[in-house]
N, C-alpha and C positions, 0 to 999 in steps of 0.2 A: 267946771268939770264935776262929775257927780262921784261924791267918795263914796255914798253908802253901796249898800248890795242890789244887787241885781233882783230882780222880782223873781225868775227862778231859782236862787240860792237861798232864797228865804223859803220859797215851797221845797225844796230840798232837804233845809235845814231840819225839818218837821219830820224826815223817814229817822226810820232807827237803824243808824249805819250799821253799827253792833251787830244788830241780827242779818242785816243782808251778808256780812262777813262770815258771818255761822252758818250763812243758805252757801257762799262759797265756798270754804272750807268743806261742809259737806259733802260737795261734789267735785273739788278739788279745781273750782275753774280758774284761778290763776296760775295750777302748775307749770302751764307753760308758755308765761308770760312775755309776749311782743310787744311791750309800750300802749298794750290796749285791752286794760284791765277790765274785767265783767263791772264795776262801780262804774266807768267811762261808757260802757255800752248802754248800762242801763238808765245813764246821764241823757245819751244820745235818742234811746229810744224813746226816754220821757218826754225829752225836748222837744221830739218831732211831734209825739200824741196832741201834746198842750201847744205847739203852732200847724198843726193842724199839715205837716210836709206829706208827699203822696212818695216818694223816691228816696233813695238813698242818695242819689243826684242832689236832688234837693234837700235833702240833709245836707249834705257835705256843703252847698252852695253858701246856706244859711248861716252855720257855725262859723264858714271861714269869713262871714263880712262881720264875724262880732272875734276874728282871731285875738284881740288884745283883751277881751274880758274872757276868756276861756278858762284860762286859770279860776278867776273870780266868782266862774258859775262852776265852778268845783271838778272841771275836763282836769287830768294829769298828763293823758295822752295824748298823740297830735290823731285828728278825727279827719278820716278820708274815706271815698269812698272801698276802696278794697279793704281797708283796716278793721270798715264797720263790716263788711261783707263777709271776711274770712272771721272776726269774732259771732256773729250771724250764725255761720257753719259751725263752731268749733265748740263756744263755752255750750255746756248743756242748760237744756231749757226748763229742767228741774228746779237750779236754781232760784230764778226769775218766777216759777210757780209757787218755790216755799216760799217765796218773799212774800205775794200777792196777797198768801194765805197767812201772814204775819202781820200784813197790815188791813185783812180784812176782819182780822182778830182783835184789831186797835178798833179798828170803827164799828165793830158790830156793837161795842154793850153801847158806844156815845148814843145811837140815837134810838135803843132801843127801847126806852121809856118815849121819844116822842111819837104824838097822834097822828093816824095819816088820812086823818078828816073822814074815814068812813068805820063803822064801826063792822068789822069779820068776826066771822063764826070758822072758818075756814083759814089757811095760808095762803099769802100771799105770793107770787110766783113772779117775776120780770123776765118777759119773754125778748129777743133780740138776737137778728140775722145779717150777715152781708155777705157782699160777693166779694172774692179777692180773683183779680183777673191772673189769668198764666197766661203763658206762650204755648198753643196750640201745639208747634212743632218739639217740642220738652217733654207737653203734658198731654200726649194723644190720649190719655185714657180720661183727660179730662173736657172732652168735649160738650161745649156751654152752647153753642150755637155755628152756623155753620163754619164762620172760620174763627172762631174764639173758645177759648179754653179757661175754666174758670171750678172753683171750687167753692161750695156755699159753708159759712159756719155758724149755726142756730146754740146758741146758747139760753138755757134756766137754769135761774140764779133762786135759791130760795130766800124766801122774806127775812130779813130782823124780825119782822113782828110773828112769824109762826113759832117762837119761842112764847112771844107772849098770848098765845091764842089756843097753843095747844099743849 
């Protein structure tokens, strides 16, 4: 049997609890706590990111064939799907954004001395878009095709390096 840690408790181990605590607090999202703390959701949604799950189905599928290391990858709550559903709906998504912007405030200075093989006169931009599918009959205003519904989200990220260029 394998005592040490799980591979995602060790990439876990690396956020700064501290501050996501200060991004809840802020927004008050465990005031009205069900056994399914914004730390567990955010457990949950990471988890799904880094194995790559399409569903909340499949969340919930995946989590329950590892129920006996859950504790050990740092879950306190029991992870289902309505539990993830209604925290989904409930904790605000502010939260989860000051976080992003907490830990993109850790990574921006690391790599902002390295090269990125071309040499700019300008800033650098990373452009990137997807489709998230809806249900047609939900989301009539989101008409993708004739009987699909879907919503595009195009995201620009500006560079590390336009700090160092401009």
């Amino acid at each position: 049997m394998n005592a040490g840690r799980t591979i995602f408790s060790q990439l876990v181990g690396y956020l700064p609890h501290k501050e996501f605590q200060k991004c809840v607090a802020r927004y008050r999202g465990d005031s009205n706590l069900r056994g399914f703390s914004c730390w567990d959701q955010y457990l949950a949604m990471a988890f799904a990111q880094l194995t790559y799950r399409e569903s909340l189905r499949d969340i919930e599928a995946c989590l329950r064939a590892m129920r006996g290391k859950l504790y050990h990858m740092g879950f306190r709550g029991k992870v289902s799907r309505s539990t993830l559903a209604d925290a989904n709906e409930t904790h605000d998504w502010r939260i989860f954004a000051d976080f992003a912007q907490v830990l993109i405030g850790i990574a921006r200075p690391l790599y902002a001395v390295d090269p990125i093989g071309v040499e700019l006169a300008q800033s650098l931009y990373a452009l990137d878009s997807t489709t998230i599918d809806l249900c047609l009959s939900l989301f009539p205003w989101a008409r993708f095709r004739r009987h699909k519904a879907a919503v595009k989200i195009t995201l620009v990220q500006d560079s590390i390096f336009s700090e160092l260029n401009g």
